[in-house]
C-alpha positions as CSV (number, residue, x, y, z in Angstrom):
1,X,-29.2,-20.8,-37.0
2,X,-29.1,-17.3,-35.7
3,X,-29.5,-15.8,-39.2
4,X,-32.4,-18.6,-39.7
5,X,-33.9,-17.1,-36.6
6,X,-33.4,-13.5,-37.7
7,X,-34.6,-14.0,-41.1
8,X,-37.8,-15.9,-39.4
9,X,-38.6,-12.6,-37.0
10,X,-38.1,-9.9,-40.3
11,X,-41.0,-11.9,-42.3
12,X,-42.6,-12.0,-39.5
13,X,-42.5,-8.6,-39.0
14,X,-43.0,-7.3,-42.5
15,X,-46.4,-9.5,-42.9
16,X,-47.4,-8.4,-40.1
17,X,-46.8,-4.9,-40.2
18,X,-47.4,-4.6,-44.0
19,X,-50.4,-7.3,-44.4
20,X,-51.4,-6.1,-40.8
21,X,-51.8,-2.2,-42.0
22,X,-54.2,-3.3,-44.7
23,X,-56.2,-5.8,-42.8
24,X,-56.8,-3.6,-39.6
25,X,-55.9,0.1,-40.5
26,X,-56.6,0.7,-44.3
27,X,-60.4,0.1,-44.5
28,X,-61.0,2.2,-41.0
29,X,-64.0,4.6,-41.3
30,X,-62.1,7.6,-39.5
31,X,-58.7,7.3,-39.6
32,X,-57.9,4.9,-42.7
33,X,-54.9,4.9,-44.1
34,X,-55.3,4.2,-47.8
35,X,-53.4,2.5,-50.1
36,X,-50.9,5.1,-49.6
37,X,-49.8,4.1,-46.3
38,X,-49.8,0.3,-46.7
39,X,-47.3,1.2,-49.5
40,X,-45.2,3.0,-46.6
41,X,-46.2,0.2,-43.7
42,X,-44.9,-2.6,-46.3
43,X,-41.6,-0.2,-46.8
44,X,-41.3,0.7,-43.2
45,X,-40.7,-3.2,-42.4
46,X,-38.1,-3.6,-44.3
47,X,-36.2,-0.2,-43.4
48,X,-36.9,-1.1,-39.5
49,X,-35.7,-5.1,-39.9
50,X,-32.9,-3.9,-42.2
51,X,-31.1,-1.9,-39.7
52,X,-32.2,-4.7,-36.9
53,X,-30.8,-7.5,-38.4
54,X,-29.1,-6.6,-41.7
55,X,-25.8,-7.2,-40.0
56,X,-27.1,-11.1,-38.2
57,X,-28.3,-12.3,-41.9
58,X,-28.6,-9.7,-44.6
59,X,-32.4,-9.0,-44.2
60,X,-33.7,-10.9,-46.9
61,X,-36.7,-11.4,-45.9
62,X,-38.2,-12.8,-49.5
63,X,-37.6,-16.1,-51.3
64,X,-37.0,-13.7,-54.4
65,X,-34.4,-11.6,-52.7
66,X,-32.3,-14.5,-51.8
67,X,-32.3,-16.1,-55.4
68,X,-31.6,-12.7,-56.9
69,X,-28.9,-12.2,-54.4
70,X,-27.2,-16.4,-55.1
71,X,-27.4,-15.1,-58.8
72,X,-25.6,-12.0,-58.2
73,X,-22.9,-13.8,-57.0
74,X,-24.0,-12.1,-53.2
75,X,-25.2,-15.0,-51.3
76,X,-24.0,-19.3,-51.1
77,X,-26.1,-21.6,-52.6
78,X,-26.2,-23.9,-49.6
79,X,-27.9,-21.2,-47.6
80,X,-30.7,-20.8,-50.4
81,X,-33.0,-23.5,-49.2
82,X,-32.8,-22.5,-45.4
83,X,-33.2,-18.8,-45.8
84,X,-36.6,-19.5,-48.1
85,X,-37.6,-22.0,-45.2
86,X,-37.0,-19.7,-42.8
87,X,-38.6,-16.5,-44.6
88,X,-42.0,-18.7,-45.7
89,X,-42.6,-20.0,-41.8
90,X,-42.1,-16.1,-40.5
91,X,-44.1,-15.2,-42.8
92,X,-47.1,-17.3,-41.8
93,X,-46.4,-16.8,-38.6
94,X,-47.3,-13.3,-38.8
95,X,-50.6,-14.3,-40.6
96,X,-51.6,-16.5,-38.0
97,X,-51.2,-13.2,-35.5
98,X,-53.0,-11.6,-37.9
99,X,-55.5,-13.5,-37.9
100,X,-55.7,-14.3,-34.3
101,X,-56.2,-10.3,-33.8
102,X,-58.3,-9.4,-36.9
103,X,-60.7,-12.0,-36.0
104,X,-61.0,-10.5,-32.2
105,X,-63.9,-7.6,-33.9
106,X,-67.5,-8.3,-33.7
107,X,-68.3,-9.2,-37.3
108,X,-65.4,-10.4,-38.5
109,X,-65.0,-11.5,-42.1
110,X,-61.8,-12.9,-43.9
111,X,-62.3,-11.2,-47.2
112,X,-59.2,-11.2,-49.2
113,X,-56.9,-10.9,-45.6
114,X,-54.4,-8.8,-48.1
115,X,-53.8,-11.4,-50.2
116,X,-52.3,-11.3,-53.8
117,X,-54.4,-11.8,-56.9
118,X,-55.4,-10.9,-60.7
119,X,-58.5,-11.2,-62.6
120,X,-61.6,-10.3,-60.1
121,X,-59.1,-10.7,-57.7
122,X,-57.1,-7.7,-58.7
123,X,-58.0,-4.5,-56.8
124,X,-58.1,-2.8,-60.1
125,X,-59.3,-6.0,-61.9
126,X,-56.1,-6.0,-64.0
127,X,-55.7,-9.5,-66.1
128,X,-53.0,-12.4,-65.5
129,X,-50.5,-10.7,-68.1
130,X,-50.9,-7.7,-66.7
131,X,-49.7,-9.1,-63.5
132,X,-47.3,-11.6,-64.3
133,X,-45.6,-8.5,-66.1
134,X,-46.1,-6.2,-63.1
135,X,-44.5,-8.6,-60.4
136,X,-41.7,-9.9,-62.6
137,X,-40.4,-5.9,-63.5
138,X,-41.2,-4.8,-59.7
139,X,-39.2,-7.3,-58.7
140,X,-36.6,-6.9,-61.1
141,X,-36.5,-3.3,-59.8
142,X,-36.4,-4.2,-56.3
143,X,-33.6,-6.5,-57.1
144,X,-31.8,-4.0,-59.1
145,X,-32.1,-1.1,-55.9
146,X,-30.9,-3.7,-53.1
147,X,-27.9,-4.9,-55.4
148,X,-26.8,-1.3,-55.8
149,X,-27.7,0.0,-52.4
150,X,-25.6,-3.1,-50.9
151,X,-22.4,-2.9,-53.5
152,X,-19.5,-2.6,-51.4
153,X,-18.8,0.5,-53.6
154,X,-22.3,2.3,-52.6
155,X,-22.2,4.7,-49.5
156,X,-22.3,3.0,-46.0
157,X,-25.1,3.3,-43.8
158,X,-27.5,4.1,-46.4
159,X,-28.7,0.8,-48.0
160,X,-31.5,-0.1,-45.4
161,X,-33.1,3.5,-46.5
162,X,-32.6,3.1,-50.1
163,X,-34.5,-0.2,-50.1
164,X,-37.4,0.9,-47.9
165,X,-37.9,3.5,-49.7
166,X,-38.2,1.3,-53.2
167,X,-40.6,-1.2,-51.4
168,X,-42.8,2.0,-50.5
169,X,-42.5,3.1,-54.0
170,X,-43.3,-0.3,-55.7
171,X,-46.3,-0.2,-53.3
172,X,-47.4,2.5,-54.5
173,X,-47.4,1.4,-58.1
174,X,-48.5,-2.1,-58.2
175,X,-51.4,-2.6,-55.6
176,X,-54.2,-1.5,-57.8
177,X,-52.8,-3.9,-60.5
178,X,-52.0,-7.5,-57.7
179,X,-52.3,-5.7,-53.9
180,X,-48.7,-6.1,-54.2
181,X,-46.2,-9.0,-53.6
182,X,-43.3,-9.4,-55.1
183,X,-42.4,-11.3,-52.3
184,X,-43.3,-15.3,-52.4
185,X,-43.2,-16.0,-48.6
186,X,-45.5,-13.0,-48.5
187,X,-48.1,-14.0,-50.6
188,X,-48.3,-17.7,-49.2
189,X,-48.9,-16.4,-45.9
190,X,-52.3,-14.8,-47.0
191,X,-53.0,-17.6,-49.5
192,X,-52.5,-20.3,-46.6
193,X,-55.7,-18.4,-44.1
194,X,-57.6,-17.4,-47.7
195,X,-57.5,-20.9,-49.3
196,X,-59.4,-21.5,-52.3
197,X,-58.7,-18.4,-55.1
198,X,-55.5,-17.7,-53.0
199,X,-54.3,-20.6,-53.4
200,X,-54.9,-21.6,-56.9
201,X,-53.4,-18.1,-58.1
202,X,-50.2,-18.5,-55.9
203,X,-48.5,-19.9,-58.6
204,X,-48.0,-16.9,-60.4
205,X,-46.3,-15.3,-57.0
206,X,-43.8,-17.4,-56.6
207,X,-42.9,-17.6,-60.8
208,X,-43.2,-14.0,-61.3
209,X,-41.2,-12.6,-58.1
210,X,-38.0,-15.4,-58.6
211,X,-38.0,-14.7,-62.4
212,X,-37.5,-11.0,-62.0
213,X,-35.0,-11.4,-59.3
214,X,-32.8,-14.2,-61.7
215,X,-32.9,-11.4,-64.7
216,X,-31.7,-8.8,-62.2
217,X,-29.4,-10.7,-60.6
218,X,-27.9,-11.4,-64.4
219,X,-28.3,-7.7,-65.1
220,X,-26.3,-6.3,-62.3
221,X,-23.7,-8.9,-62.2
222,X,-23.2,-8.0,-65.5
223,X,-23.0,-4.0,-64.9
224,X,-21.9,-3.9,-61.6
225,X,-19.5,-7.4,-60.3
226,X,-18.1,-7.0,-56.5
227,X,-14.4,-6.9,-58.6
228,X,-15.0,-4.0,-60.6
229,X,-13.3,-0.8,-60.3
């Protein structure tokens, strides 16, 4: 229960810090932070949780991650269900805060609330291929950094930094093409206060992120097993 709990809070935190940077800092006339830094918001998240509760559950944080991870041979199956429960409910608990505090400004409009999408609902307009490929090799990538940066062969201490750092970079390359998810739990959270486009595109958030963590998962296994010298 305490890694449930832990797990719960990080999601939280990430969609709120990382979601919560593009709804209410981003777009602000003087001092917005672009695109830019909700790539390092969305990184931050997961460096600040990973050092706060890496060592309670392993700082998933993502459905995605978790799958990867059970592939790799990393994580038990019978903790796969719980951890995605766990990571989906944080996560729209943060989007409710969100929410709750966006919707405190004179004006307020819901817009897209940082939610995932492609077609007209890509920031850059970018097609479903385009983002079905985009998510599946982010995550694939993501997968590939946190199974190396957590080998018990890879320097100590440095793993949490390693993966921020990859989220910010991923960021950084993928939000003009979806706004970014490669996280299912993520992108339901938005999709749940959006509704209507949200929700019919979801799909392709939840296929996309778990298909490039399975490949991963497969990939390093192969390269890199826990028994290997």
């Amino acid at each position: 229960m305490k890694k449930l709990v832990a797990e719960f809070i990080g999601t939280l935190w990430l969609v709120l810090g990382g979601c919560g940077s593009a709804v209410l800092a981003a777009g602000f006339p003087e001092l917005g932070i672009g695109f830019v830094g909700v790539s390092f918001a969305f990184g931050l998240t997961v460096l600040t949780m990973a050092y706060a509760i890496g060592h309670v559950s392993g700082c998933h944080l993502n459905p995605a991650v978790s799958v990867g991870l059970w592939i790799g041979g990393r994580f038990d199956k019978k903790d796969l269900l719980p951890y995605i429960g766990a990571q989906v409910l944080g996560g729209i608990a943060g989007a409710a805060i969100l929410y709750y505090i966006a919707s405190g400004q004179p004006g307020f409009e819901l817009g897209g609330f940082a939610a995932n999408g492609y077609g007209e609902h890509s920031p850059g307009g970018y097609g479903m291929m385009s983002a079905l490929l985009c998510e599946v090799v982010m995550t694939f990538m993501f997968l590939i950094v946190i199974l190396g940066a957590t080998h018990s062969k890879a320097p100590a201490g440095f793993g949490g930094l390693a993966i921020g750092l990859a989220l910010t970079l991923i960021h950084l390359i993928s939000i003009p093409v979806t706004n970014t998810s490669v996280n299912p739990a993520r992108s339901t959270s938005q999709a749940i206060f959006v509704g209507d486009w949200a929700m019919g595109q979801l799909w392709l958030f939840w296929v996309a992120p778990i298909v490039g963590a399975i490949l991963a998962g497969l990939v390093y296994k192969y390269l890199s097993p826990e028994t290997a010298d």
